[in-house]
C-alpha positions in Angstrom: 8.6 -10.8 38.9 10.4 -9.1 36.2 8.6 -9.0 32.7 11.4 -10.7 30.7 10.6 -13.7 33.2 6.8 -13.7 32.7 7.3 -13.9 28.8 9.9 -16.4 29.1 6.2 -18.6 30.8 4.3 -17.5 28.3 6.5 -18.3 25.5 6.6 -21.9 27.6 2.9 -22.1 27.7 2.2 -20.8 24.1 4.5 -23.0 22.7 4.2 -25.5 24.3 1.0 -26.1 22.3 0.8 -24.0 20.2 4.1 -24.9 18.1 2.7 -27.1 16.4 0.8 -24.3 14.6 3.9 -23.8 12.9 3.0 -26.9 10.8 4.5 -24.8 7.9 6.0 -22.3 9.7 9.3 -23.5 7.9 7.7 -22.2 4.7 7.1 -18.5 6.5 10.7 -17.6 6.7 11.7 -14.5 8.2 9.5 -12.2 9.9 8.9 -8.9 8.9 12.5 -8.3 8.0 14.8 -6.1 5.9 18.4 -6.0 4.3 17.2 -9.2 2.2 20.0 -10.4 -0.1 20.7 -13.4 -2.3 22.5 -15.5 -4.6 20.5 -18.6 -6.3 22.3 -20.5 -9.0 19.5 -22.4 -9.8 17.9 -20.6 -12.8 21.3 -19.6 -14.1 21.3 -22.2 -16.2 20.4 -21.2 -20.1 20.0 -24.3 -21.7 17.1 -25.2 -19.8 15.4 -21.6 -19.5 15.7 -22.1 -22.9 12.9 -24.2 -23.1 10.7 -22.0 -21.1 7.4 -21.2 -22.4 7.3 -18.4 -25.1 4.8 -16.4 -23.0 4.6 -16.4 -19.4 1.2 -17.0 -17.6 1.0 -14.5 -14.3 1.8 -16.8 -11.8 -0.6 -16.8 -8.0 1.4 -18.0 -5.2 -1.0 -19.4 -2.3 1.3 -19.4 0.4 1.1 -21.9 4.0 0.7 -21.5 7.4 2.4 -18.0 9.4 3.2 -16.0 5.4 -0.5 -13.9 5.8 -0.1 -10.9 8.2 -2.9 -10.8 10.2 -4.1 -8.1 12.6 -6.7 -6.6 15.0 -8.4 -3.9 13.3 -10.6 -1.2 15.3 -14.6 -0.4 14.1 -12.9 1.8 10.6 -10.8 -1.8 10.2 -7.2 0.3 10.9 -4.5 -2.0 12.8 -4.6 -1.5 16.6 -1.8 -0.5 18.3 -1.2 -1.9 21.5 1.0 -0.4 24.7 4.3 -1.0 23.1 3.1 1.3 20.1 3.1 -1.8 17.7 0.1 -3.1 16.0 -1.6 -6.5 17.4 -0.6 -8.6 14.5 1.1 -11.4 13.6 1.7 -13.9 10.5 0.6 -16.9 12.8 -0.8 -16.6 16.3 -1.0 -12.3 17.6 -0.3 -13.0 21.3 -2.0 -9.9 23.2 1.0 -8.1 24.4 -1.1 -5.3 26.6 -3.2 -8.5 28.4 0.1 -10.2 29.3 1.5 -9.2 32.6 -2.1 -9.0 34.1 -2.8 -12.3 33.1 -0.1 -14.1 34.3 -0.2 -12.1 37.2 -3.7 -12.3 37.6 -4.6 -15.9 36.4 -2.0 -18.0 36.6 0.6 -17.4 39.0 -1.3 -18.0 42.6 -2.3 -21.3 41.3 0.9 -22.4 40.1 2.5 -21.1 43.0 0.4 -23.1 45.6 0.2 -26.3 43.4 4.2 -26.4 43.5 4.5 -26.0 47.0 2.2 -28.6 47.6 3.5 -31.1 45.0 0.0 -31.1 43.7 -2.1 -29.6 41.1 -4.8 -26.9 42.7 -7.3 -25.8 40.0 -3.8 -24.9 37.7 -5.2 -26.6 34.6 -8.4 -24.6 34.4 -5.8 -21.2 35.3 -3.3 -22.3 32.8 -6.6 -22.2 30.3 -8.0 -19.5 31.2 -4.1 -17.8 30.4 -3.4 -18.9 27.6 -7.1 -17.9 26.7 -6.3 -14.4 27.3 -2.9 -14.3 25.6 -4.6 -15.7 22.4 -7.9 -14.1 22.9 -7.5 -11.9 19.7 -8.3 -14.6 17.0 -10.5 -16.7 19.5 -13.6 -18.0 17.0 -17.1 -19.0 18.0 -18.6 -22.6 17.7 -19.9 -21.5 14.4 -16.7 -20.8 12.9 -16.4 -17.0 12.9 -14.0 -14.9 14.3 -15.1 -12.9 18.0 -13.0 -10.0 16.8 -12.6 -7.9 13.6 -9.2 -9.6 12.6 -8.3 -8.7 9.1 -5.5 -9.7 6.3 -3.4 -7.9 4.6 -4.2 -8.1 1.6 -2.3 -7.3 -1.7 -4.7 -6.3 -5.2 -1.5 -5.9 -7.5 1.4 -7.7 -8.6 4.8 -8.2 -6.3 6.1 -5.1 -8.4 3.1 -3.1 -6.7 4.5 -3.7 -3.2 6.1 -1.5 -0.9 10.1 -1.8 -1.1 10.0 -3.2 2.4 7.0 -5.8 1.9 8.7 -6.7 -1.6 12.0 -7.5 0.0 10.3 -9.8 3.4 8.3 -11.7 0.3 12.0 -12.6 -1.0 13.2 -13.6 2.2 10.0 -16.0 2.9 10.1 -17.0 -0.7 13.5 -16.7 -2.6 12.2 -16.2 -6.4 14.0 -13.2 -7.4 15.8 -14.7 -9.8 12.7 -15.7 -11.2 10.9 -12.7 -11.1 13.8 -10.8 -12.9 13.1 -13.8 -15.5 9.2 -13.0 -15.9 8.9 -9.8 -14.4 7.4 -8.6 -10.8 4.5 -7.7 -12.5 3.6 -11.5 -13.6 3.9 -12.5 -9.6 1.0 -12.2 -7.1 0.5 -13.4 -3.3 -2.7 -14.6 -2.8 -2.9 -13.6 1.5 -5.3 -15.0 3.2 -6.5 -15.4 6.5 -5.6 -18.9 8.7 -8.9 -18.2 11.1 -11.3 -18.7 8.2 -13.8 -21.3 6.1 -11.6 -22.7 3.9 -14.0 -23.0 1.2 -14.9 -19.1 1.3 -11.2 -18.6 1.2 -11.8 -20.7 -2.3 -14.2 -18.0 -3.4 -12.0 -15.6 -2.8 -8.9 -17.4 -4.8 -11.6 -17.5 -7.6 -11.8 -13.5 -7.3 -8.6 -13.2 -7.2 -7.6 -15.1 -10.3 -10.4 -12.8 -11.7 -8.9 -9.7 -11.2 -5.2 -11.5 -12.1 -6.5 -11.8 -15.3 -8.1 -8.7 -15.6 -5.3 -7.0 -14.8 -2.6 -8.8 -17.2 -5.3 -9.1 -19.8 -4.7 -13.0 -19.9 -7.0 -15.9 -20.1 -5.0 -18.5 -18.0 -2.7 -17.8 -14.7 -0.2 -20.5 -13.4 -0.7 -21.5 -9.3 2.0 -22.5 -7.2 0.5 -23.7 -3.5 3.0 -24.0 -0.7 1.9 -26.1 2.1 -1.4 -25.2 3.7 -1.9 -23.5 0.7 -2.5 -26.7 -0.6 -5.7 -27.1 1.4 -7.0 -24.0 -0.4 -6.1 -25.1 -4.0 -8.2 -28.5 -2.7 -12.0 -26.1 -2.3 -10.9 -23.9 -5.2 -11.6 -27.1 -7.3 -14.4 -28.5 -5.6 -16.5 -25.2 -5.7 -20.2 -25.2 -7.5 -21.5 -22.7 -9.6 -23.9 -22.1 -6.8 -21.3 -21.2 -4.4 -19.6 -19.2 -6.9 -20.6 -18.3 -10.2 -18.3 -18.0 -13.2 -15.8 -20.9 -11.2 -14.3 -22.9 -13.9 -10.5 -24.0 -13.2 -10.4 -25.8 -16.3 -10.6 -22.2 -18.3 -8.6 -20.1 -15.9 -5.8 -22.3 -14.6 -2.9 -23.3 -16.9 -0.8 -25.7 -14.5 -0.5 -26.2 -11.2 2.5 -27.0 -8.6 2.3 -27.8 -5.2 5.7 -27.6 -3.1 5.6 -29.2 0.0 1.6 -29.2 0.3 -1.0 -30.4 2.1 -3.5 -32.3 -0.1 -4.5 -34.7 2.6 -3.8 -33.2 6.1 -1.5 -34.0 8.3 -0.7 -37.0 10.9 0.7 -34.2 13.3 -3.0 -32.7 13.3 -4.8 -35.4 13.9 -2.5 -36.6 16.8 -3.5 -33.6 18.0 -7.0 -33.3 18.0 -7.1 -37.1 18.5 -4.8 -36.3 22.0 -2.5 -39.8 20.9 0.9 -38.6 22.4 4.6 -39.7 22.7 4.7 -39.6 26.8 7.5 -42.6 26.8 11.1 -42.4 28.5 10.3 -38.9 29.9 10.2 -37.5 26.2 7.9 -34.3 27.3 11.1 -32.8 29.0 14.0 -34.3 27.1 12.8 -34.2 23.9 9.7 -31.9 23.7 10.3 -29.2 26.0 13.9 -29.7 24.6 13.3 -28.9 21.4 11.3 -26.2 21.7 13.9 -24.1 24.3 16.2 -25.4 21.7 14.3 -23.5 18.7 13.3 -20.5 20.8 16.0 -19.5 22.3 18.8 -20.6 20.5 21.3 -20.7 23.6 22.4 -23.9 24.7 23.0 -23.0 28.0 20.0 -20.5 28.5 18.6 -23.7 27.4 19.3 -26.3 30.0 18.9 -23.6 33.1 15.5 -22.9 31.8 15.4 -27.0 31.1 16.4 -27.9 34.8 14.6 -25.0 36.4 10.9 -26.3 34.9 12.1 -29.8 36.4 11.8 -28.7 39.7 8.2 -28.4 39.3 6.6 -31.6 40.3 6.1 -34.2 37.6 2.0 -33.8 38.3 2.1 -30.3 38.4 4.1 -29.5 35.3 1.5 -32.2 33.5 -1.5 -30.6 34.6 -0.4 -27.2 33.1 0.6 -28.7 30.0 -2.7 -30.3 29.4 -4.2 -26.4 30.7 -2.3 -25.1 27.7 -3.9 -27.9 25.1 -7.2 -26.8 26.0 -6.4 -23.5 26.1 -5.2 -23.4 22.8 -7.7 -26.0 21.5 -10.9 -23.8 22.7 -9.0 -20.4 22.0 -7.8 -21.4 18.4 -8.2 -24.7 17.3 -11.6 -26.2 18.1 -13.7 -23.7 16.1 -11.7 -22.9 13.4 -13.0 -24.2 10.2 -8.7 -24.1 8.6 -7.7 -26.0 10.9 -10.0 -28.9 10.5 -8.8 -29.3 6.9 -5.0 -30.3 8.7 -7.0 -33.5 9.7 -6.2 -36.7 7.5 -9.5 -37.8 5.3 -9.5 -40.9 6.7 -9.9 -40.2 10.1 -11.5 -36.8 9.8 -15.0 -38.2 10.4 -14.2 -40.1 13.8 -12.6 -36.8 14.9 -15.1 -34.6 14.1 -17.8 -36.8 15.9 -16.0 -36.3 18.8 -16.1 -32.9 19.1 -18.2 -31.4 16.5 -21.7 -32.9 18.1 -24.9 -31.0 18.9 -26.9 -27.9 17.6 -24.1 -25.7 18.9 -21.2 -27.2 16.4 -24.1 -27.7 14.1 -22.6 -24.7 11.6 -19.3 -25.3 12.2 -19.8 -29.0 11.4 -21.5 -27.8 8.1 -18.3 -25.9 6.8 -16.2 -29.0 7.9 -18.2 -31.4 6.4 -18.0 -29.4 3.1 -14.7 -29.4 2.8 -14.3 -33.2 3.3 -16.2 -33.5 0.1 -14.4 -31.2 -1.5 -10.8 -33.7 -0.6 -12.9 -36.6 -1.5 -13.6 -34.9 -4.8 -9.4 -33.6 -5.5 -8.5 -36.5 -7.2 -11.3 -37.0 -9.9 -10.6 -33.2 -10.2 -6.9 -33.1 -11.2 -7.8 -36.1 -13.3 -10.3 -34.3 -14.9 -8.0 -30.9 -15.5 -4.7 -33.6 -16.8 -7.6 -35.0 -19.2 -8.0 -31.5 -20.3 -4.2 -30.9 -20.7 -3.8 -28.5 -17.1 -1.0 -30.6 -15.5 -0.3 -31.2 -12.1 3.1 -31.3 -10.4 4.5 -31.9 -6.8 7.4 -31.4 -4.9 7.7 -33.8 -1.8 10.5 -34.1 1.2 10.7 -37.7 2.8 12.7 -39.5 4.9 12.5 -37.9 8.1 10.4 -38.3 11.5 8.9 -35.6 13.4 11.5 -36.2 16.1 13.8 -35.1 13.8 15.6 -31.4 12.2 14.5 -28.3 13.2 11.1 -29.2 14.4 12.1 -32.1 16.6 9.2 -31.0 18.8 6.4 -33.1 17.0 7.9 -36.0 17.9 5.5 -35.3 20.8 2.7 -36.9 18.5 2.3 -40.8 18.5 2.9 -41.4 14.8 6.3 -40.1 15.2 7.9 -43.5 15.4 6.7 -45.1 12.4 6.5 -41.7 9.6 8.0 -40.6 6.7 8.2 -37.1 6.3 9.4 -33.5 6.1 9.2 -33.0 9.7 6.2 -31.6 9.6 3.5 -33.6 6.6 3.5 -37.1 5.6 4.8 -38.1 2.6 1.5 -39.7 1.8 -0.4 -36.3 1.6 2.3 -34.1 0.0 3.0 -37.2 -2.7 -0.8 -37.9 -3.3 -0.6 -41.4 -2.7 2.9 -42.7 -3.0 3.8 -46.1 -0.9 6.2 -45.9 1.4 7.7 -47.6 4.6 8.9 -45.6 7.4 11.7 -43.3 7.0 14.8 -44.8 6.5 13.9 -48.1 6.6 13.0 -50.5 2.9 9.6 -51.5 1.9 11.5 -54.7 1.8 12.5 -57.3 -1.1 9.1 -59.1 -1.0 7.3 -55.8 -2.1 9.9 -54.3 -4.5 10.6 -57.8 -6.1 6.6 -57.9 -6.4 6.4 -54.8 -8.6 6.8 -54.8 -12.2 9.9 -53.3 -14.6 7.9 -50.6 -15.4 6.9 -49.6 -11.8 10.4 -49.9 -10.6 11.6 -46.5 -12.5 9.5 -44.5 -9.9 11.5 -46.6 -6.9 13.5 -44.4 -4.8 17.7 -44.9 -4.2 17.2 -46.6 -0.7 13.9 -48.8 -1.5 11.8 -46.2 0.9 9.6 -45.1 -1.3 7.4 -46.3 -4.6 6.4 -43.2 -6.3 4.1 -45.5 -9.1 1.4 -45.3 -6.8 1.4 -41.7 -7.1 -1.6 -40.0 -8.4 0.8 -38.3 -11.3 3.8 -40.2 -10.8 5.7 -38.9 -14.2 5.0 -34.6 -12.4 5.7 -36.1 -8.8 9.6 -35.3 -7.5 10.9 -36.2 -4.2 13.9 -34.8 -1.8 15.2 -36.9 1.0 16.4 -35.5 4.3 15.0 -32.6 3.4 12.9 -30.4 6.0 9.3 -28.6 5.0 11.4 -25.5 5.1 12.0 -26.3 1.8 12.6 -22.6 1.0 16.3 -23.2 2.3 17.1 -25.6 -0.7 18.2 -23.0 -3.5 17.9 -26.3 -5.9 14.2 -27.2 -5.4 12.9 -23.5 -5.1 15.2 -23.5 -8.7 13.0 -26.7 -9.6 9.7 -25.8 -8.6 10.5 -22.0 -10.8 11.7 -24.3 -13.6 7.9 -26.2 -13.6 6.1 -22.9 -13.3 7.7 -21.7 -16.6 7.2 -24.8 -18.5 11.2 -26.2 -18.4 10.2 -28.9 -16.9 7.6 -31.1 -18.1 8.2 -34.1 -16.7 10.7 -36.3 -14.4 12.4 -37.5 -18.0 13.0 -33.8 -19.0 16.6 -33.3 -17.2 17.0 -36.2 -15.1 20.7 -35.6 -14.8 19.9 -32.3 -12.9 16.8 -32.5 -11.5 16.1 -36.6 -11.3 12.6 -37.5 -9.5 14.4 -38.5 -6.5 17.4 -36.2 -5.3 19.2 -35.5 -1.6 18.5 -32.6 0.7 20.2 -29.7 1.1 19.9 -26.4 3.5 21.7 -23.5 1.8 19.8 -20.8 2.5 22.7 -19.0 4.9 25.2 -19.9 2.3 23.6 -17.8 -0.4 21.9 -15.2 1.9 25.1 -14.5 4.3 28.2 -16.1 3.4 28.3 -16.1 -0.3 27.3 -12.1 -0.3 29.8 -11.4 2.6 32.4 -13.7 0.9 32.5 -11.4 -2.5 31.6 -8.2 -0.6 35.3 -8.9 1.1 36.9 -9.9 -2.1 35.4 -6.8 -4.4 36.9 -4.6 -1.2 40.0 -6.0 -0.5 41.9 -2.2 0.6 39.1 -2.9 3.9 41.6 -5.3 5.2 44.8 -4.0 5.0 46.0 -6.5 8.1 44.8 -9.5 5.9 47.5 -11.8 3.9 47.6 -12.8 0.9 47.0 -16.5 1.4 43.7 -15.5 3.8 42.4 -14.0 0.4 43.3 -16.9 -1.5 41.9 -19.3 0.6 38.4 -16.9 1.1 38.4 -17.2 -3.1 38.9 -20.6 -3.4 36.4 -21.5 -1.0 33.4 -19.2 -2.4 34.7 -21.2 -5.5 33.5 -24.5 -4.0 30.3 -23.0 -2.6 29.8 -21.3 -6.1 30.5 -24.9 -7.9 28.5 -26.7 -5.2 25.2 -24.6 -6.2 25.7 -25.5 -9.8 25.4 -28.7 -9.3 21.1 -29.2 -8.8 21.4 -32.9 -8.7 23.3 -33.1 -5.2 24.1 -37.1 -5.8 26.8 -35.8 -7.7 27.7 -32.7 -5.7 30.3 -32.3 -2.6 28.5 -32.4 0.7 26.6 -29.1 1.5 27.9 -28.8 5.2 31.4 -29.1 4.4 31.4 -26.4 1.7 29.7 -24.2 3.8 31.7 -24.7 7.1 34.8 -23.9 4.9 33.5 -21.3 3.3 32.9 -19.7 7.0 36.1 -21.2 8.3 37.7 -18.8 5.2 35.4 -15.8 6.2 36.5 -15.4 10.3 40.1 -13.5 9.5 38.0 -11.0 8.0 35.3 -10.6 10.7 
């Protein structure tokens, strides 16, 4: 069997599960990548930069889930470097490259074989296990919640004008702020790394050194965070940490405001599916829509797609079932089970019935400590932000709704039970990323009985379709909301322009500039417009003696449809501007004499 075949399993069996580790891989971007361009309108405009503050706190970005490149690291903690020549690392899951042709081979191929032939499973799911045990073996974690191997993080002591060229450039593509960092200066923006395979409240600690040496370092007293995602989870035991745990901690002296885009503050519904094993198994939705949209995202070939589709269907229903469930608990004892981060993904309400069902005995008895500690610390957030608004530190957030987890990119989770009756990003629930809005599921009302129930006042934070009451927010007047809008919220050049405009003090509140940025606004996706088109668009016009076969009216059209794009972007409140997809498709539609 040929490799490209075995990885094609692999990829099946790893994702399969595993996917929904990406829970903000939308917020990771590009991989290590290169040739990073872009155009962002969104802090172009003057009048409201104008009312930046007068001096600029450094700013911390604590990124999510699959933005932290992670590696094996040998006895002198340098990366090691497997067969192909390329270290074992990764920014979410480092699959072992060297271990996977063996292992396949080795471990799960007989069994397969022989339960196919006989329409019936034969010891596959412990196999299937057992594989994707050794394809994720390198940040496999004991019951105590440390790492088997010496897995490290790349780490990063000075600010983003510090980087490497290459490093600096794959930050811009996974976080498109360079706009903003012309603004305030590289040397006023830091990435906080850290590791997903660790306690989440010694990843606090380390947030509180790090703001130390920020400080140090700019010779400030204050610094500004900006959490994105999971990096949520880490803003939530930064607060909650004693003086025991780490002297000097005092957020109410070192922070000056925070923003959360897109982040976790109460865990997730996909999560605690997961652990909690409620799935979606109705009207054959594990092939046509969860296998389906995973094939969909991985290989991005329709028709690669539905061979690949129609060749796992020939496996027998009970087979195929038994090796899926082989690749949960591979993936749930390999990465999930012990892992202290993960834990925090599960909602406070239900975290305590899930962690009695797994986290019992002397064995988990650690592991249940670090757990345990950081559900006081999410009990505790609240009363903490309170406490920092009391003290003039204001909190803001930035929230996507409207969407199911069987829906966008990520269609995949839709595999989870709560799919049905969400409202999300595709990946969080509005009720964790909002802190505490009410809301009915997506695209449906809360209904007249419930809106005509609320007051004058509390009808202000009511969204455009009735969907969501933002009153009940814990800062309602610092809370925005995007419908339609995927957790990949990176792709929307308006709210990163939004979320850049809160860091620098613009915008205080919803009432600030609620013609451009109002507290609830559509969704838009234009990160290939100003990444590819708009830069190949003007690269053709400011070259024009390239295409000597092109006519005059290919040129004209190609101008007057960057012109839309360019007029599109300008317009942040997207009620009032032309539909993104049309702009762009016309822009590209103009582009393909010139290709």
């Amino acid at each position: 069997m040929k490799k490209s075949v075995l990885k094609i399993i692999a990829a099946i069996l790893v994702l399969a599960i595993a996917l929904p580790l990406c829970l903000t891989g939308a917020a990771a971007g590009a991989a290590r990548s290169s040739g990073y361009n872009e155009y962002n309108s969104a802090l172009l405009n003057h009048e409201l930069l104008a009312k930046a503050d007068g001096e600029q706190c450094p700013t911390i970005i604590i990124p999510g889930i699959a933005m932290s490149y992670m590696y094996l690291a040998d006895e002198n903690n340098e990366p090691v470097v497997g067969n192909n020549g390329a270290e074992k690392g990764d920014k979410l899951v480092i699959v072992d490259s060297d271990a996977l042709v063996g292992t396949l081979l080795g471990t799960l191929l007989g069994p397969l074989a022989i339960s196919t032939v006989l329409g019936k499973p034969m010891g596959l799911r412990e196999a299937t296990a057992k594989t994707v045990g050794g394809l994720l073996g390198i940040q496999s974690m004991n019951k105590d919640g440390t790492l088997k191997n010496n897995v490290l993080t790349e780490y990063y002591p000075g600010p983003l004008s510090s980087m490497s060229p290459e490093r600096r450039e794959e930050f811009y593509a996974e976080a498109p702020v360079k706009d903003f960092a012309e603004y305030i200066g590289e040397d006023n923006i830091y990435f906080f790394a850290f590791s997903l395979f660790a306690d989440p409240m010694d990843t606090g600690i380390a947030l509180h050194e790090y703001i130390q040496l920020v400080k140090e370092q700019q010779q400030v007293s204050k610094v500004n965070l900006l959490t994105l995602s999971l990096g949520g989870s880490i803003l939530t035991a930064y607060l909650d940490l004693t003086e025991e745990e780490c002297p000097g901690v005092n957020p109410a002296r070192d922070v000056n405001r925070i923003v959360n885009g897109v982040s976790m503050l109460n865990g997730t519904e996909v999560f605690t599916d997961l652990f909690s094993k409620r799935f979606n198994t109705e009207n054959n939705y594990i092939y046509d829509g969860f296998l389906a949209g995973i094939l969909n995202l991985a290989l991005k070939n329709d028709i690669l797609e539905k061979i690949l589709l129609w060749v796992i269907k020939l496996i027998p229903e009970k087979v195929f079932l038994e090796l899926l469930k082989g690749a949960y608990d591979g993936v749930m004892e390999t990465l999930l089970l012990n892992n202290p981060q993960f834990w925090t993904m599960i909602k406070g309400d239900e975290y305590e019935a899930v962690a009695d069902r797994y986290l019992v005995g002397e064995e988990y008895a650690a592991l249940r400590k670090k757990t345990d500690r950081f559900a006081v610390a999410r009990k505790n957030l609240a009363g903490h932000l309170t406490d920092l608004e009391a003290a003039e530190i204001t909190t803001y957030n930035l929230c996507a709704y409207d969407l199911r987890y069987d829906e966008g990119k990520y269609s995949f989770f839709g595999i989870v039970r709560s799919a049905k009756g969400t409202n999300s990003d595709g990946i969080i629930h509005l009720g964790s990323t909002s802190f505490g809005a009410v809301y009915a599921p997506a695209d449906q009302s809360l209904g007249s009985d419930y809106i005509d129930a609320m007051s004058e006042a509390d009808k202000k934070y009511l969204s455009p379709n009735g969907t969501v009451d933002a009153s009940k927010c814990l800062f309602p007047d610092t809370t925005w909301f995007v419908s339609n809008q995927l957790h990949d919220a990176s792709g929307n050049d308006y709210a990163m322009g939004m979320l850049l405009y809160i860091i620098m003090g613009c915008l205080p509140d919803i009432d600030s500039c609620p013609d451009k940025f109002p507290q609830f606004n559509l969704g838009r996706e234009t990160r290939e417009l100003t990444r590819t088109y708009i830069p190949q668009a003007e690269d053709v016009l400011n070259n024009r003696e390239r295409y000597r076969r092109a006519r005059p009216a290919q040129f004209d059209a190609l101008e007057a449809a960057l012109d839309d794009a360019l007029a599109m972007l300008a317009v942040t409140n997207a009620y009032n501007a032309p539909d993104a997809e049309n702009v762009i498709d016309a822009l590209v539609k103009a582009l393909k004499p010139f290709s």
